[in-house]
C-alpha positions in Angstrom: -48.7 120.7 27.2 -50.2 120.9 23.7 -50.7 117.1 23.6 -52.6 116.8 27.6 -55.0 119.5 25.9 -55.6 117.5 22.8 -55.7 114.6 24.7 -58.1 115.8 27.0 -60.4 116.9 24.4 -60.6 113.6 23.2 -61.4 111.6 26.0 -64.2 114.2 26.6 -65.3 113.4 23.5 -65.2 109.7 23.7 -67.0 109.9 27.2 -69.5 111.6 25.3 -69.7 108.6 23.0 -71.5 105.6 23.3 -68.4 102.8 23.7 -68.3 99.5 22.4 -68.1 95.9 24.4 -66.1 93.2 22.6 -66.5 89.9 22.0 -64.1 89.3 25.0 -66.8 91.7 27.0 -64.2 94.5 27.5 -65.5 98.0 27.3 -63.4 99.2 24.7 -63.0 103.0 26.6 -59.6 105.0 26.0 -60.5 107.0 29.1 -59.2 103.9 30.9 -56.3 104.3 29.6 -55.9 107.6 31.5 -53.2 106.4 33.7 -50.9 106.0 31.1 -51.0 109.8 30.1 -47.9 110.5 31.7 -46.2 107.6 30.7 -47.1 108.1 27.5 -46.0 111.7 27.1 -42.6 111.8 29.0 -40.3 109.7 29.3 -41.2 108.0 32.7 -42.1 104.2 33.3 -45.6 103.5 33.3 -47.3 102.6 36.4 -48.7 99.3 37.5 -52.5 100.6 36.7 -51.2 101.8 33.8 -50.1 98.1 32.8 -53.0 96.7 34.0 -55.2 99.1 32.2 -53.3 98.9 28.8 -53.4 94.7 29.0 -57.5 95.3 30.0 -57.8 97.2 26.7 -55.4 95.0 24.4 -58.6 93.7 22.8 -59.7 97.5 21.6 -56.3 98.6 20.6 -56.9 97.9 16.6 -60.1 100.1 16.6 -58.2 102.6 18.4 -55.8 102.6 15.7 -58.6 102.6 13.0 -60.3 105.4 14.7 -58.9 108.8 13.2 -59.5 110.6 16.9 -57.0 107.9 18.2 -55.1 106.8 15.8 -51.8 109.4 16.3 -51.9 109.1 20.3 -52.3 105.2 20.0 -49.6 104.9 17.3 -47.3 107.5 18.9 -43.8 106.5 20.2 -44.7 107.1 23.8 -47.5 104.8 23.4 -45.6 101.9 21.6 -43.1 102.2 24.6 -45.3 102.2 27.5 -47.2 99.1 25.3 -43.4 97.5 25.2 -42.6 98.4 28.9 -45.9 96.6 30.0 -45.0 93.3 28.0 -48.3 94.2 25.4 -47.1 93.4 22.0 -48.3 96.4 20.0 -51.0 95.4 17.4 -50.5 95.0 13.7 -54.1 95.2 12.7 
């Protein structure tokens, strides 16, 4: 339960942020990746918007992973698995 608060918090935050388009003219968001919450923090299969949405953001996964807000929840087991169980190679940026 700890981790859906914490999580929370930060997707508030990052709404609150201006986000960032890349060169592929994604909107590099993690609140879009807010189908994979549950995924992510049990043990259950992702969902098929949950695929889609992590393939979507592939692009914005390595400034996720330089970002210290996101860093822990983007490199946490959960998400490596759901990454794995939607055919994403996880990035090694």
């Amino acid at each position: 339960m700890k981790k859906v608060f914490v999580f929370a918090v930060v997707v508030v935050a990052v709404v609150a942020m201006e986000v960032a388009p890349t060169a592929e003219g994604v909107t590099c968001s993690p609140v879009e990746l807010s189908p994979c919450l549950g995924a992510i923090t049990s043990s259950s299969p992702p969902s098929t918007l949950c695929c889609q949405k992590v393939r979507e953001q592939r692009p914005c996964l390595c400034g996720y992973l330089q970002n210290p807000s996101f860093k822990n929840y983007v490199n946490s087991p959960g998400s490596r698995r759901v990454a794995s169980s939607c055919g994403v190679p996880f990035p090694t940026c």
